[in-house]
N, C-alpha and C positions, 0 to 999 in steps of 0.2 A: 504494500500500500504506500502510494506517494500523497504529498501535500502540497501543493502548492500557495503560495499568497500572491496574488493578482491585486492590482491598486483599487476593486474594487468589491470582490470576493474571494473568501476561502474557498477553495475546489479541495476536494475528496475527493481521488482516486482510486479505482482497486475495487475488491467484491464489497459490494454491501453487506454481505452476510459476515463479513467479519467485525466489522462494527458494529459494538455493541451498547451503543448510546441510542437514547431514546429519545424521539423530536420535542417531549416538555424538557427531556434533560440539558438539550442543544439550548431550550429557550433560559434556561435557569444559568446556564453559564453563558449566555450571551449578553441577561439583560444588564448586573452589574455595570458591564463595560460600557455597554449600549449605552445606559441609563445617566452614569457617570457624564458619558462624554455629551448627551442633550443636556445635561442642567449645564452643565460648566459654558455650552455654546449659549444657554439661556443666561446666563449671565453677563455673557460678552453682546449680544445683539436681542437678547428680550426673546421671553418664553415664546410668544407667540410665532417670531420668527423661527426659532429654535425646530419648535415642532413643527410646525409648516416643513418644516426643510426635511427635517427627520422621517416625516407623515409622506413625502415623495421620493425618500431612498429606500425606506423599508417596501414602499408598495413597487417600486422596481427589482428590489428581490425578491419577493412574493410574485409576481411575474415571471420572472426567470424559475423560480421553483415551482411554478406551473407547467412550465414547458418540460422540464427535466422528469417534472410526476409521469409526463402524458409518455416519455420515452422511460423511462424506467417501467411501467406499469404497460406497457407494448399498448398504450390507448387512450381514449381519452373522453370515454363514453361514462353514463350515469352507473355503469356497473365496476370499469375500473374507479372513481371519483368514490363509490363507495368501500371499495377494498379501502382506499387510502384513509379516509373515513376511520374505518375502524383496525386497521394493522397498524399506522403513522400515527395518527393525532389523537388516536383515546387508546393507545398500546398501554398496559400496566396502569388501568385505570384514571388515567389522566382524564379523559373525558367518559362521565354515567350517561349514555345515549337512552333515551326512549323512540324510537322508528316506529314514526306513525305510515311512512307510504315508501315504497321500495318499488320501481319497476322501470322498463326499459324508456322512461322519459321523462319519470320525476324520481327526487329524496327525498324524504320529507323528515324531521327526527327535531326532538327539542333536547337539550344537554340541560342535566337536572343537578350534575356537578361539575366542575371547571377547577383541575386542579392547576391548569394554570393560571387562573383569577388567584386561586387561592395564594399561589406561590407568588406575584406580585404585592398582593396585600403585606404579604409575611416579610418582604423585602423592603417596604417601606415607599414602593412607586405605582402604587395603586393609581394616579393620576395620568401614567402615562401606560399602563398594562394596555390599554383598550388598541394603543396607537403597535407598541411593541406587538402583539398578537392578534384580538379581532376586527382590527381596519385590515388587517392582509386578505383577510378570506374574501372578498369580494378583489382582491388584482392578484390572488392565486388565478381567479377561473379565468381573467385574461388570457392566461398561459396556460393553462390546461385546455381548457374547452370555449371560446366566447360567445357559441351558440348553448352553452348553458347559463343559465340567469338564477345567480342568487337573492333571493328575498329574506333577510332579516329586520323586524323591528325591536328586537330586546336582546340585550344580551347580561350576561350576571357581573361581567368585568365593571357595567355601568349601573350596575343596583336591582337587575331583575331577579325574577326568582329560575327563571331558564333565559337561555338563548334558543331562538328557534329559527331553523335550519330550513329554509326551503327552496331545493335546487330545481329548476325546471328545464326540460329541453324547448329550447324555442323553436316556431314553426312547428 
C-alpha cells in the first residue's frame, strides 16, 4: 500500500480490504485538524468567511468521493448507493438506519442515531459537525449518480430527532 499527498488530497492506494479504518473513524481523525485549521482561518478573515470557504472545499471532496464510490462499487445505481449506505457510513454502528422504501429507483430510510453527531458534540465542534459531514451528502450524489436527487429536511447534527434520507431516481 502506497500514500501519496497531492496539494489537494490524501490518495490511498493498494487493496481496500486491507484497510482497516472505518469512514466515522476517517471523520474522527480528520475533524481535529479540519476543525483547528477553520477557526484559526475564522479568526484571520471572520467565521463566516471561514466556513463559506470550508463549506466549498469539503463539498469538492465529497464530489470526488462520489465519483470514486461509483468506480469502486463497479456502479452507481440506487442499489450500489445502498450497499454504501450500509457497508461505508453506518459500518460498526455509526449510523441506526430505519428503511422505510428500498427498490430499483428510490431509498428511502431515516437515521434514529448518528454516531457521528455524536462524536462532534463530544469534541467540542458541534457548530461546524453539520458543515464537516451532513452538507456532503447532497455533493456526494454529484459524483456518484446526479440523476439521483436527495431530499433531506432534518437532520440530528442540527437538533432533530432523525435525519431523513430520501434518495430518488429522476425521470
Amino acid at each position: 500500500m502506497s500514500i501519496n499527498i497531492r496539494p489537494q488530497r490524501l490518495i490511498v492506494e493498494g487493496d481496500p480490504s486491507e484497510m482497516k479504518i472505518t469512514h466515522q473513524k476517517c471523520r474522527e481523525i480528520q475533524a481535529p485538524i479540519v476543525s483547528s485549521l477553520i477557526y484559526g482561518f475564522a479568526r484571520e478573515i471572520g467565521y463566516e468567511k471561514a466556513i463559506e470557504i470550508a463549506k466549498n472545499v469539503i463539498s469538492q471532496d465529497a464530489v470526488a468521493s462520489g465519483k470514486k464510490s461509483a468506480q469502486e462499487y463497479s456502479g452507481n445505481t440506487i442499489a450500489e448507493l445502498s450497499k454504501i449506505v450500509k457497508e461505508v457510513w453506518a459500518k460498526d454502528n455509526a449510523l441506526t438506519i430505519e428503511m422505510l422504501k428500498e427498490n430499483e429507483t428510490a431509498l428511502f430510510f431515516d437515521v434514529t442515531h448518528c454516531e457521528y453527531a455524536q462524536m462532534y458534540v463530544r469534541m467540542g465542534i458541534k457548530d461546524i459537525g453539520f458543515f464537516l459531514s451532513c452538507n456532503r451528502d447532497f455533493s456526494f450524489m454529484e459524483g456518484f449518480n446526479p440523476q439521483i436527487e436527495l431530499r433531506r429536511t432534518k437532520t440530528i447534527m442540527e437538533g432533530a430527532e432523525c435525519c431523513d434520507f430520501r434518495y430518488s431516481l429522476l425521470g
